[in-house]
N, C-alpha and C positions, 0 to 999 in steps of 0.2 A: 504494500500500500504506500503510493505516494506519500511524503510530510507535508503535512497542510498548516499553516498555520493559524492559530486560533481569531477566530473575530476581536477587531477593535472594539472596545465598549467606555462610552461616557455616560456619568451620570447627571439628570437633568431634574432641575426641580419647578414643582408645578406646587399653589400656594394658595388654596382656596376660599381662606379668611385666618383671624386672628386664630394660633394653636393647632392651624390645619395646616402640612404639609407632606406634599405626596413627590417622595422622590421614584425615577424611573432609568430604563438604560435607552440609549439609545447606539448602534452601529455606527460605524461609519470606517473607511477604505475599504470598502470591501471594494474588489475589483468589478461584480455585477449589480450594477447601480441601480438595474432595476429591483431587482432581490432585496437591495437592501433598503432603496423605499418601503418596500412590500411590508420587511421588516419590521420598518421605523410606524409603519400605517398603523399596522395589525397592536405594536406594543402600545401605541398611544390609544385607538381607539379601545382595547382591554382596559386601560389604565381608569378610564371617562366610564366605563362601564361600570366598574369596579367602585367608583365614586357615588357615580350614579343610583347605584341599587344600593349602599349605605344611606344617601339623603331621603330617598325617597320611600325606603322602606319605615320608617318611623315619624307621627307627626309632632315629635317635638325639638328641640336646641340641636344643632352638632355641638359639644363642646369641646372634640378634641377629635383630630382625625389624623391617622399618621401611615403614609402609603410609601413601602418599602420593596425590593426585588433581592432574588438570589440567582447568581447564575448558578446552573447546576452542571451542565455541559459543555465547553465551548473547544471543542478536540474533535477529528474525524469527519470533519465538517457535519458535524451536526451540534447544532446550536438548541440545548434546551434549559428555559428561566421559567421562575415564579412571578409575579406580582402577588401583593399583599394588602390587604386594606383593613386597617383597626381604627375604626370610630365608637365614641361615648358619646352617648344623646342625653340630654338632660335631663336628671332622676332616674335616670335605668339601672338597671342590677346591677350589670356590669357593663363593657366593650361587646361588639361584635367585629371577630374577625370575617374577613373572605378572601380566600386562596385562589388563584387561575395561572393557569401553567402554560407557557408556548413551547411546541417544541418544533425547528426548523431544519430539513435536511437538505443543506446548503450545495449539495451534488445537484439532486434534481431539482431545486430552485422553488420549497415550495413548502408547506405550512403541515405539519403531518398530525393526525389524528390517531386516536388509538387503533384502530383496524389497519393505517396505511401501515403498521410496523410488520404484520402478520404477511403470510400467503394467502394470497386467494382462498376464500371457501375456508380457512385454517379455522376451529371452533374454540379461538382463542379468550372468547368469554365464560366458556365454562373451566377453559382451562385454568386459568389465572382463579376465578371464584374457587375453584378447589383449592388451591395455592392460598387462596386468601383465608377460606375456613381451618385449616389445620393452622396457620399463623395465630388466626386470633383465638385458638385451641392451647395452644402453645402458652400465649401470653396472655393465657387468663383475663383477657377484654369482656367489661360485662358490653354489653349491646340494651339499646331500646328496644330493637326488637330484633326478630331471628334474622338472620343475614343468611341470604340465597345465592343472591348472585348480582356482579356489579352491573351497569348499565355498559351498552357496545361503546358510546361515546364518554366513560367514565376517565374522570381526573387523572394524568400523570403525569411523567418530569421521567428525562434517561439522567441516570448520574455513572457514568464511565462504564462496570460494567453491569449496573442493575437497571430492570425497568424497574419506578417506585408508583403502583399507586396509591390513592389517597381518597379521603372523603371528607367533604368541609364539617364543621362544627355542626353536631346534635344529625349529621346524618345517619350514624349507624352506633357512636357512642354520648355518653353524657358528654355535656360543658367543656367537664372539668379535666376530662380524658384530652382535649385539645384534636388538632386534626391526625384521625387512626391513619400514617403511612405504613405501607409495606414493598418492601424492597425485596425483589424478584431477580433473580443470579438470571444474566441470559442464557446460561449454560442449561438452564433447568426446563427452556421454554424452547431451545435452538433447534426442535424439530418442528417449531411452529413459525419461526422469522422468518421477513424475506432477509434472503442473504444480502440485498443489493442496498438493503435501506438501512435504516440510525442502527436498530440492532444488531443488526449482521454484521456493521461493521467493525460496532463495540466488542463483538464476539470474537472477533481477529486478533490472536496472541503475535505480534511483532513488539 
């Protein structure tokens, strides 16, 4: 495999009122300009979304709103971050966070979702939900309720060589549990990848 080198990233900040501040990444040299438009579109309108569905889901104060990223991949040409958004409305329990993840495979030029990782037809949703049941078996996770199996377009993030997914706040545990991730060895799924996309490539021992 060719050496690629990793994506430029700056970070920019956006500042919605008094105690509100939402930092994010943005690319830039990438050699396919358009790509990394595409990039820059996709991180900011998530970022607005992400804002969004905090304001509007509650009708009282924001009193504090604080919007963060992690990169989690940026090797093999595949580029995959977080966005993070933690607002406190006024008099509420607590904060609510909200998590959304991009993940970008900068070969083919293009924004990948949880199926583009798989082969065709591969029944990579039941597989991963088995993976996922014996995990939270393991780690003694209480659940609100019985956990069956995740959705085809359900939350993740590659981090080098695991796929990680995840489920935002009060979806399948309490509160206080925070966001349930599980992190998934490629080796353990590598008869379901395509070899040509983020996993497969991950999967390649050089």
């Amino acid at each position: 495999m060719p050496f690629t080198l990793p994506v430029s990233i700056k970070t920019l900040t956006a500042s919605t009122g008094p105690k509100q501040t939402v930092y994010y990444p943005r690319v830039f040299n990438m050699t396919n300009q358009q790509l990394q438009r595409q990039i820059n579109h996709t991180i900011v309108a998530e970022t607005q979304k992400l804002i969004n569905k905090q304001v509007g889901n509650m009708p009282t104060t924001v009193e504090e709103m604080l919007g963060y990223y992690e990169i989690k991949n940026n090797q093999r040409q595949v580029l995959s971050l977080s966005l993070s958004n933690y607002t406190y409305h006024y008099h509420a329990a607590h904060g609510m966070t909200y998590l959304k993840s991009l993940t970008f495979d900068l070969e083919k030029g293009k924004q990948c979702q949880l199926k583009d990782l798989f082969k065709p037809g591969a029944d990579y949703v039941k597989r991963l939900s088995d993976i996922i049941s014996l995990q939270i078996k393991q780690r003694d996770l209480p659940l609100l309720n019985d956990f069956t199996t995740i959705k085809p377009t359900q939350d993740f993030y590659i981090a080098d060589k695991a796929l990680v997914i995840y489920f935002q706040l009060y979806e399948i545990t309490p509160y206080v549990y925070g966001f349930p991730m599980f992190p998934i060895s490629v080796y353990d799924i590598q008869d379901l990848i395509d070899e040509s996309g983020p996993l497969g490539r991950m999967a390649v021992n050089d």
